[in-house]
C-alpha positions as CSV (number, residue, x, y, z in Angstrom):
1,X,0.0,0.0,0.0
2,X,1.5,3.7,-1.2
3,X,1.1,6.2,1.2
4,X,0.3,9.7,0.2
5,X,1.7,13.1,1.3
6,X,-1.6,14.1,3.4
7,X,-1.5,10.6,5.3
8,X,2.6,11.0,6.1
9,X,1.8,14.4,7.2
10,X,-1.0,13.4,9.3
11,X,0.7,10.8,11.2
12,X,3.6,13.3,11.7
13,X,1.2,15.5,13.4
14,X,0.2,12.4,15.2
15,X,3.3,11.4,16.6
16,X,4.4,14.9,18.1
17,X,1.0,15.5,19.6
18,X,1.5,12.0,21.6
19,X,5.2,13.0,21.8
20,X,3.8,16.7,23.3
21,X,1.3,14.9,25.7
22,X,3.9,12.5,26.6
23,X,6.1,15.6,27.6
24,X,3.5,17.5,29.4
25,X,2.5,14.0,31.8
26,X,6.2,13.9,32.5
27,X,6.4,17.4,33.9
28,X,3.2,17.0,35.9
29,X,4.6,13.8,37.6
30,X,8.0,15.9,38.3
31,X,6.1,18.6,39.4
32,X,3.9,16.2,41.8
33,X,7.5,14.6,42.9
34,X,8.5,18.2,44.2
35,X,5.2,18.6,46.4
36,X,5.9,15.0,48.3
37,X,8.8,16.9,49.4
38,X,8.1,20.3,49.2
39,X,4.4,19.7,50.7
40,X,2.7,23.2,51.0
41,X,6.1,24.7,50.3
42,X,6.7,27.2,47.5
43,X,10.0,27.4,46.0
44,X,9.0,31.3,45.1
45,X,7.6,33.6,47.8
46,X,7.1,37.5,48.4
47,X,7.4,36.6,51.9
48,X,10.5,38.9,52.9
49,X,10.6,42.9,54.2
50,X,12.8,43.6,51.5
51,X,10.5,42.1,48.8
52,X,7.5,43.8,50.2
53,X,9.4,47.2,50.1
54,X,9.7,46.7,46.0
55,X,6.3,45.6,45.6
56,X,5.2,48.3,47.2
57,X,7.8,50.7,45.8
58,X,6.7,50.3,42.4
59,X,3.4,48.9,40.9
60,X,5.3,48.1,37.7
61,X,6.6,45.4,38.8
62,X,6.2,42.8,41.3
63,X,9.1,40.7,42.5
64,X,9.5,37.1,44.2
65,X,12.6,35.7,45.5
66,X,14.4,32.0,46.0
67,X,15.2,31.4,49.1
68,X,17.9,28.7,50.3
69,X,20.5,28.1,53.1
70,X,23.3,30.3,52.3
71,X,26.6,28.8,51.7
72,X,27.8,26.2,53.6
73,X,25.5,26.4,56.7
74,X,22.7,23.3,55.5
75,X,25.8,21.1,55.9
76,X,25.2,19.6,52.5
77,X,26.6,22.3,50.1
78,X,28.4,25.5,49.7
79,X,25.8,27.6,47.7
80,X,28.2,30.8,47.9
81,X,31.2,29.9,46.5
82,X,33.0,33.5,46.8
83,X,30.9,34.3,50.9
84,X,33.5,36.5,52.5
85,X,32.8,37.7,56.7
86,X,29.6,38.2,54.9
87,X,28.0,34.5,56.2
88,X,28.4,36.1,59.7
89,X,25.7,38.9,58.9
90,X,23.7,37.2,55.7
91,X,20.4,37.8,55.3
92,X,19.6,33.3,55.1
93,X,21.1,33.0,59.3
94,X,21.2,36.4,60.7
95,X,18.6,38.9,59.6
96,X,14.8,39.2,59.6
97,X,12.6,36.1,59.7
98,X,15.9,34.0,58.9
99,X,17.7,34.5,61.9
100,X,19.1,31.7,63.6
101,X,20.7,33.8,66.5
102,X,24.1,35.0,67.4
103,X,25.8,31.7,69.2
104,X,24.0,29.6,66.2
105,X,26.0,31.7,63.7
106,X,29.2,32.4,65.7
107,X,29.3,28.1,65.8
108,X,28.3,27.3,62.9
109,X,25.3,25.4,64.0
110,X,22.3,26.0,62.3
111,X,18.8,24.3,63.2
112,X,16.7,24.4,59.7
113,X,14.0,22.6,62.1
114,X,13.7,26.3,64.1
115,X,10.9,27.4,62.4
116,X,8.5,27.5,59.7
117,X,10.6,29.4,57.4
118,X,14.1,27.6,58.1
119,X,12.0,24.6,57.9
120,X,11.0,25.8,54.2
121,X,13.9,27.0,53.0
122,X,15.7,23.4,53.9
123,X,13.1,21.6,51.8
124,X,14.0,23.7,48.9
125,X,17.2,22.4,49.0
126,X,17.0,19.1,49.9
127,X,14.6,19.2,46.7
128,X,17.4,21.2,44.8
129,X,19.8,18.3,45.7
130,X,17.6,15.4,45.9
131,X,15.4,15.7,42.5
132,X,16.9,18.3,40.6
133,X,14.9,17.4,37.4
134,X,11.8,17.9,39.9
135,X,12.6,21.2,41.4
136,X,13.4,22.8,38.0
137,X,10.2,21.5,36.7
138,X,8.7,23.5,39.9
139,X,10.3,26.3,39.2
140,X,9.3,26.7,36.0
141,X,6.0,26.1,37.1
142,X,5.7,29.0,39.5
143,X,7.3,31.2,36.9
144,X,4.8,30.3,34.5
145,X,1.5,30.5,37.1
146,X,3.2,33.7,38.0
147,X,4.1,35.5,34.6
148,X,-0.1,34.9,33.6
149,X,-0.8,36.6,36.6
150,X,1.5,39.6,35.7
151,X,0.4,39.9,31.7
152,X,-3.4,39.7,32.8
153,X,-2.4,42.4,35.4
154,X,-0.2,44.4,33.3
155,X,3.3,44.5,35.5
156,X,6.6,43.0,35.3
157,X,7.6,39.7,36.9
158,X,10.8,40.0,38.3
159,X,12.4,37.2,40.1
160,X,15.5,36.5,42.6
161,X,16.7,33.4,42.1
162,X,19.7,33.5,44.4
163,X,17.7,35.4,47.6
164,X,20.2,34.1,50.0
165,X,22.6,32.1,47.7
166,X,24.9,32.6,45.1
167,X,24.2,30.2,42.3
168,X,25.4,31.0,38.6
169,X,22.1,30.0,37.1
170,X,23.4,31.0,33.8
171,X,25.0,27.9,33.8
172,X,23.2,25.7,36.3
173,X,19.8,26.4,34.0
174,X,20.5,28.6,31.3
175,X,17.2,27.7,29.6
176,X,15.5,29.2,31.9
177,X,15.9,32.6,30.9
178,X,15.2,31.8,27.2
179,X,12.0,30.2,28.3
180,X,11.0,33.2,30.7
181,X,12.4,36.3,28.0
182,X,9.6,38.3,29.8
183,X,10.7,37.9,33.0
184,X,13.4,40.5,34.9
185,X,15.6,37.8,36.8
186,X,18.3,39.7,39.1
187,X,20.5,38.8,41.7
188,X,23.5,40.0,44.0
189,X,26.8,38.5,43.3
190,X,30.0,38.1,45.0
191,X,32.1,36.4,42.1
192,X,34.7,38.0,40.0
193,X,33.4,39.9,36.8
194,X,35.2,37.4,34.6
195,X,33.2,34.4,35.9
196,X,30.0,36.1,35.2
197,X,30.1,37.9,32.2
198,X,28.3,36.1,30.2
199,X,24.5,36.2,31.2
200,X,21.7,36.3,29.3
201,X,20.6,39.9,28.2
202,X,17.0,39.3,30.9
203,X,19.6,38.9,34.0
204,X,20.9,41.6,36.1
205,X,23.4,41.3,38.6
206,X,25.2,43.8,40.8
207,X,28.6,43.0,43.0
208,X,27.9,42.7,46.5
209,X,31.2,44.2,47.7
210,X,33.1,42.8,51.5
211,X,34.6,46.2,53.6
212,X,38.2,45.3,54.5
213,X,38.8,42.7,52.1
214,X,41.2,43.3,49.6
215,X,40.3,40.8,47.2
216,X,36.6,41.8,47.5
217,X,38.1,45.4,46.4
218,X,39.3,44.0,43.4
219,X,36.6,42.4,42.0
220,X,34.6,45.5,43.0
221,X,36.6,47.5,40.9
222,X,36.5,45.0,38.4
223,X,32.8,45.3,38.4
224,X,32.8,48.9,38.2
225,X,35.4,49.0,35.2
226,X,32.6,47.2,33.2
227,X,29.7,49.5,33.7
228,X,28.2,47.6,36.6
229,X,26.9,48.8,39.7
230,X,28.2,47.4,43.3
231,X,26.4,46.9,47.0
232,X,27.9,48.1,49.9
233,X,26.6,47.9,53.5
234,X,27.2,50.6,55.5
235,X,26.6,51.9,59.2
236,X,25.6,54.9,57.8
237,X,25.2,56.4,54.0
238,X,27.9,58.6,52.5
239,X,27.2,60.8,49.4
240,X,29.9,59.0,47.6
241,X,31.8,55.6,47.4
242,X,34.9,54.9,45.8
243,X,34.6,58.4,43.9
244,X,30.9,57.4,43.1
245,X,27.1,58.6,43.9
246,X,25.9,56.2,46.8
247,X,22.0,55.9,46.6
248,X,19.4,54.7,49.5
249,X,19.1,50.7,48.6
250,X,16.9,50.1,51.4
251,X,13.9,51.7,49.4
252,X,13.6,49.1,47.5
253,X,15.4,45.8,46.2
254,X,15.0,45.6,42.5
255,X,18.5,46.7,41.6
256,X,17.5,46.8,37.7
257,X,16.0,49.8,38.1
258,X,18.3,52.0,40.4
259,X,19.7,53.9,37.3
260,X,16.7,55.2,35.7
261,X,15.0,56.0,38.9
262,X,17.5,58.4,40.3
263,X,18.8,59.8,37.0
264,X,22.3,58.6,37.3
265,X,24.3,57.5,33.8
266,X,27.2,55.1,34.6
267,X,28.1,53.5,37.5
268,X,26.6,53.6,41.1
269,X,26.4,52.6,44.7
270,X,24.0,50.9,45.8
271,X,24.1,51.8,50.0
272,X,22.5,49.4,52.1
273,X,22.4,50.0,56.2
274,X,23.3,47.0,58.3
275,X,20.5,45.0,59.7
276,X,20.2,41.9,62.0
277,X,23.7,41.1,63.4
278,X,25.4,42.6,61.4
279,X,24.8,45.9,63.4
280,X,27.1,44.9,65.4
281,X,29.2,42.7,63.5
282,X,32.8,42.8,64.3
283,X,34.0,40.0,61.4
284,X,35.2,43.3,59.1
285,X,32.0,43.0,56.5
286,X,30.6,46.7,56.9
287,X,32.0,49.6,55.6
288,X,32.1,51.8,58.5
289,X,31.6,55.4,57.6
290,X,34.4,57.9,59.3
């Protein structure tokens, strides 16, 4: 029996529809794999102070964040390859609803059963370790649920992935920000320019610079040389930095968009005041205004 063009065509369409439904039953059994673990757990949340000051700051945008245990305090995994005296201060162990307290910290003896959020933020990774096929098919997910939302609403999704880690997702999951091109993904940094130069055109970082580190100085200037903006905590706000404008950080945290809103071409600072313990910090991470 000859086969003509309209029946080879036909089962063509055929086999990639059962192909596509094939796909789509495979990601829903990933995606069911990530509740067992991740139970009523979201791997995306606006649950922080500083993501609530950018959703109020602007209704242009509204921004959720990834949180997991900062570097290597899970016991599992460094997730901050470049942390400095900042794990002393960070925002995962020491500030806000994160904190594990002052001795925790200081010993390096974290208890991700303390409370519901530590709790949360320890399934994420255990997840993230565990099943990574099922926690990027989570992810994506939530992005997706959550970039509908926006379009129907008419804002911006923006999106932390590394809210207390430092994770080069351009590499770990570069597909992800070719899948999401509508989405503003942005994180802080602490690795050299060099290693991070190459991210996709949807991904901003900023350096998150170290006081009295001299490497941390380096890459910082690094950073700069390239057109970047850096972070900086301070006790206190300057007018300048390193010769350049230092603007109030705390307002808000969506980085992308310091430029535009205070009218500054080129390069600035982006000043941050200490919080949590790292108001009294002694490990050398705040840049202590004279």
């Amino acid at each position: 029996m000859t086969l003509t063009t309209e029946t080879y065509q036909f089962m063509e369409q055929l086999a990639d529809s059962l192909k596509s439904n094939c796909d789509i039953q495979h990601e829903k059994n990933l995606v069911q794999q990530a509740k067992n673990i991740l139970g009523a757990t979201q791997l995306l949340t606006k649950d922080s102070s500083k993501i609530d000051k950018s959703n109020k700051f602007s209704d242009s945008y509204k921004t959720f964040v990834l949180y997991l245990p900062p570097e290597q305090s899970s016991g599992k995994i460094n997730l901050c390859r470049f942390a400095t005296s900042c794990v002393f201060s960070c925002l995962g162990i020491g500030s806000g609803r994160m904190n594990q307290g002052k001795n925790r910290v200081d010993n390096d003896n974290f208890d991700w059963q303390l409370t519901n959020v530590s709790r949360a933020m320890f399934k994420r990774l255990t997840l993230f370790l565990d099943n990574r096929p099922a926690f990027y098919a989570k992810l994506e997910q939530e992005i997706k649920t959550k970039l509908n939302t926006a379009r129907k609403k008419g804002y911006r999704l923006a999106i932390r992935l590394n809210g207390t880690s430092d994770i080069r997702w351009e590499q770990t999951r570069k597909d992800i920000f070719y899948k999401f091109q509508d989405v503003i993904f942005f994180d802080y940094t602490k690795y050299p320019y060099e290693l991070r130069k190459n991210t996709p055109d949807n991904y901003y970082l900023i350096y998150s610079y170290t006081a009295n580190n001299n490497q941390s100085l380096d890459f910082a200037k690094e950073w700069l040389a390239n057109g970047k903006n850096i972070a900086v905590v301070f006790d206190k706000l300057p007018s300048k930095f390193l010769g350049l404008p230092v603007i109030d950080a705390d307002k808000h945290d969506m980085r992308f968009i310091d430029n535009e809103v205070n009218n500054i071409n080129g390069s600035l600072i982006a000043g941050l005041k200490a919080k949590g313990l790292a108001i009294n910090n002694d490990h050398g991470f705040i840049e202590r205004v004279k």
